[in-house]
C-alpha positions, 0 to 999 in steps of 0.5 A: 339365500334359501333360509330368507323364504322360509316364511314363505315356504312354511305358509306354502307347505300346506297347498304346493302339491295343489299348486304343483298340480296345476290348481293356479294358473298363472304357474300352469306352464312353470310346472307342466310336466312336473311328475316326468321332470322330477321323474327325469332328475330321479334317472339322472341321478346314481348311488346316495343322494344329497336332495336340496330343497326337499320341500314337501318330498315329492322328488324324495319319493322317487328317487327312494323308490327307485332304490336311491339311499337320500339325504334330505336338506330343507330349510323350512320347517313347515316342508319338512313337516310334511315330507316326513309325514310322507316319508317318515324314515327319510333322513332330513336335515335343516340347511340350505344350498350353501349351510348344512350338515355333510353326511358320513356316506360318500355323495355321488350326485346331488340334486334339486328341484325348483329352488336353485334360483333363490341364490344370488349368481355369487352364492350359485357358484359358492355352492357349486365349488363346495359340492365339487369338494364333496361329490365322487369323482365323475358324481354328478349335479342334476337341477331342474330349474327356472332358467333363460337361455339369456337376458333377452328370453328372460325380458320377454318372458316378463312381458309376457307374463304382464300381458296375460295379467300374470302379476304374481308371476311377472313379480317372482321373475323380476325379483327372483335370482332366475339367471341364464345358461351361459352364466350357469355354464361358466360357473359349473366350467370353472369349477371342473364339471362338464354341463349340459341343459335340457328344456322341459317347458318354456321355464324348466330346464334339466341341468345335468353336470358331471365331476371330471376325475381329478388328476 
């Protein structure tokens, strides 16, 4: 789950906006498009905010200065170092995906950035039914993330990787919990949301799922 990396994101915390912005190679296309992807999330998104994984505030910023109210959500302490020196009135609470402090506001869309994939498949739907509990009727979820069209896209996108020398690369996509779109589409169904996906780059897709109204 999430809190297991917090090393790795406290270690991180320092170079992700270099890392973001095309500095290494090996994730070049993993974040080409980075600013209008996040910028895309941001004009999904409606009303008061639940971010998870705010890492060093970038979608943050966006979405505050588009007038959005947002309540952070980051487990790493060295991430939410750094967004609260960018955003010092943000409100940013320690939690993760499935393990945080709710709000007082009513939530109408919750988002994320780059991070739903640290969830097993299990804990991906987990979290899905607790946000239909808490979102609006018609809030929505809006994630971009790591996403294959199925098992085969997500193979060859491995071998890929190995064949540019892409170790590091090759390495997070076999042992990250990158999972497909008919999976995906399954647990956002059965838990009473109507979805749809978006590619951005050969990595990146938008996830966009809308509440049904209750009956």
């Amino acid at each position: 789950m999430a809190t297991d990396f917090n090393e790795l994101f406290d270690e991180w915390s320092s170079s992700y906006d270099e890392t973001v912005a095309g500095h290494d190679p090996e994730y070049n296309e993993v974040f080409r498009l980075y600013s209008h992807i996040l910028e895309e999330v941001s004009n999904k998104s409606k009303g008061n905010v639940i971010e998870f994984g705010v890492g060093t505030g970038n979608l943050t910023e966006k979405l505050l200065n588009s007038g959005k109210q947002v309540y952070g959500v980051e487990p790493s302490a060295g991430m939410r170092k750094v967004a609260k020196e960018k955003l010092p009135d943000l409100i940013l609470k320690e939690g993760d995906f499935l393990n945080f402090p709710h709000p007082t506001e009513t939530t109408d869309t919750i988002v994320s950035t780059y991070a739903f994939h640290h969830l097993t498949d299990e804990e991906k739907s987990a979290a899905i039914k607790q946000y239909s509990l808490i979102l609006n009727d018609n809030g929505k979820i809006v994630f971009a993330d790591t996403v294959f069209a199925d098992i085969t896209a997500k193979n060859n996108m491995i071998i890929s990787a190995e064949s540019k020398g892409y170790h590091r690369l090759a390495n997070d996509l076999k042992t990250e919990f990158y999972t497909t779109i008919p999976v995906l589409k399954e647990i956002f169904e059965s838990h009473g949301f109507t979805v749809s996906f978006t590619q951005k780059n050969d990595f990146v897709w938008i996830i966009e799922a809308i509440k049904q109204r209750s009956v």
